[in-house]
C-alpha positions, 0 to 999 in steps of 0.5 A: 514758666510760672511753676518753675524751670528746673526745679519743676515738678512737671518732666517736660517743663524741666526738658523745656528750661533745660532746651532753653539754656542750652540754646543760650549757650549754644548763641552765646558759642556762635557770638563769642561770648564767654558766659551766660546767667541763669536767673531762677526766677520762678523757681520756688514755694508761696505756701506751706506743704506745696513744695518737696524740698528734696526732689525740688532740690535734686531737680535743681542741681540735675538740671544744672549740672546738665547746663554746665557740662553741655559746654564748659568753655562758657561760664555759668552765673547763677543769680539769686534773689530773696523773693519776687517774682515767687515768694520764697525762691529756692536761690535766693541768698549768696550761700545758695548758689555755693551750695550749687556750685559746689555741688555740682562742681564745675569749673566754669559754673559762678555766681552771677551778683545782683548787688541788689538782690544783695541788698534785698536778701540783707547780705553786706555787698562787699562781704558776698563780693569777698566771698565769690572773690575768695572762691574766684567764681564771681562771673557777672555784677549787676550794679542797682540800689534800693532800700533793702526791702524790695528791689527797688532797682535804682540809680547806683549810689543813691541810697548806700553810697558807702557799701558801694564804696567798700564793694569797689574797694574789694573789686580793686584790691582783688583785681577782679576783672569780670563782667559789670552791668547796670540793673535799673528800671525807670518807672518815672524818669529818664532811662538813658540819663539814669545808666549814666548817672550810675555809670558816673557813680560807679567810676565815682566809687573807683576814683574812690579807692584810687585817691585813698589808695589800696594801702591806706584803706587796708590800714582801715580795714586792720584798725577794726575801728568804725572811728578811723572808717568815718573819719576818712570818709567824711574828710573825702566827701566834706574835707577836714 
C-alpha cells in the first residue's frame, strides 16, 4: 500500500488495510495470541501541499479505532518510525502514537517500540520506555541498534551499549512483563549467530542491573550527577 492504509485518501484502499487488520486479529483469536502490531509504514507525506493533514489525521484514528473495538481481548501495538519507507510518516515519534491511544481510548490499543526506530527519531530509549511504563500501554519491544541516522538494524549493543543498559534498568525496575523481539538485518553476515549475539547482549543488559542491583542504581539516578553514573559504569565493564 504505497499511498497509504488508513490514512489513504482512496476509500477502498482504507476498507482494504482496514480487512487486512482485522484478519490479523481474527488469526491472531484462532492461534491464542494476546496482540498483534500495526506498523504504519506507508503512511504519510515526501512533498509539500500532497497531504490534508486533518482528513489524513481523521482517517487515521477512524481506522484505528474500528481495529480496536473489532476484538478488545487482543492488544494493539502501534509502531512508529521517523521516515523510511515515506519521507515523513505521519507516526513517526513516541508522542504520536499517545495521541492516537489517547484519542481513541482504548484499553487494549499500546505502543508497540522499536528501540531503534527510538534511536532514529533521536528519543532517549530509556526515556520513551519510562514514558509507556508510566502509561502501562507498552505491549511489544523491538530490540535493534544503529547510529541514529537510519535504521540501521544492527546487533543489539553494538553501538549504545549505555542507553541499553539504562533501558533495561526501567524494564526491571517496572517489572515490565511483555513481549521482546529482536529487529535485525544481515546485510553481510550471519543471521542466526547475529539473533544470538544479540540474545546475549540483551541478557548482558539484565546481568547488568541484577549486579548493581535496583537500590543502587536508583541512588544513581537521585544523585543527577553524570560523575556517579560514569564512574559506576566504568568500574563494572574495566574495574577500579
Amino acid at each position: 500500500m504505497g499511498l497509504g492504509s488508513f490514512s489513504a485518501t482512496d476509500r477502498k484502499t482504507r476498507e482494504k488495510a482496514l480487512d487486512f487488520a482485522k484478519q490479523a486479529l481474527d488469526i491472531s483469536n484462532r492461534l491464542d495470541v494476546d496482540r498483534i502490531f500495526i506498523w504504519l509504514a506507508h503512511d504519510g507525506t515526501e512533498y509539500a501541499f500532497q497531504s490534508d493533514f486533518i482528513k489524513s489525521w481523521d482517517y487515521l484514528i477512524e481506522g484505528l479505532r474500528k481495529v480496536s473495538e473489532y476484538n478488545k481481548k487482543i492488544k494493539i501495538g502501534i509502531e512508529y518510525k521517523i521516515r523510511e519507507p515515506t519521507t515523513h510518516c505521519f507516526v513517526s515519534t513516541i508522542g504520536d502514537v499517545f495521541d492516537i491511544v489517547n484519542e481513541i481510548g482504548t484499553s487494549n490499543m499500546g505502543v508497540t517500540l522499536d528501540l531503534g526506530h527510538a534511536l532514529m527519531a533521536g528519543e532517549r530509549i530509556a526515556c520513551s520506555v519510562a514514558r509507556c511504563l508510566r502509561k502501562k500501554n507498552l505491549h511489544i519491544i523491538h530490540w535493534g541498534d544503529n547510529y541514529r541516522g537510519w535504521d540501521d538494524d544492527l546487533i543489539v549493543g553494538t553501538v549504545n551499549v549505555i542507553e541499553f543498559m539504562e533501558t533495561m534498568y526501567w524494564l526491571k525496575k517496572e517489572k515490565w512483563d511483555g513481549w521482546n523481539s529482536i529487529d535485525q538485518v544481515a546485510f553481510k553476515n550471519d543471521a542466526f549467530a547475529g539473533v544470538v549475539e544479540a540474545v546475549k547482549w540483551i541478557r548482558g543488559f539484565e546481568k547488568f542491573v541484577d549486579d548493581v542491583g535496583i537500590q543502587k542504581l536508583d541512588q544513581v539516578v537521585s544523585a543527577g550527577d553524570p560523575k556517579v553514573f560514569s564512574s559506576l559504569v566504568r568500574k563494572y565493564f574495566f574495574g577500579s
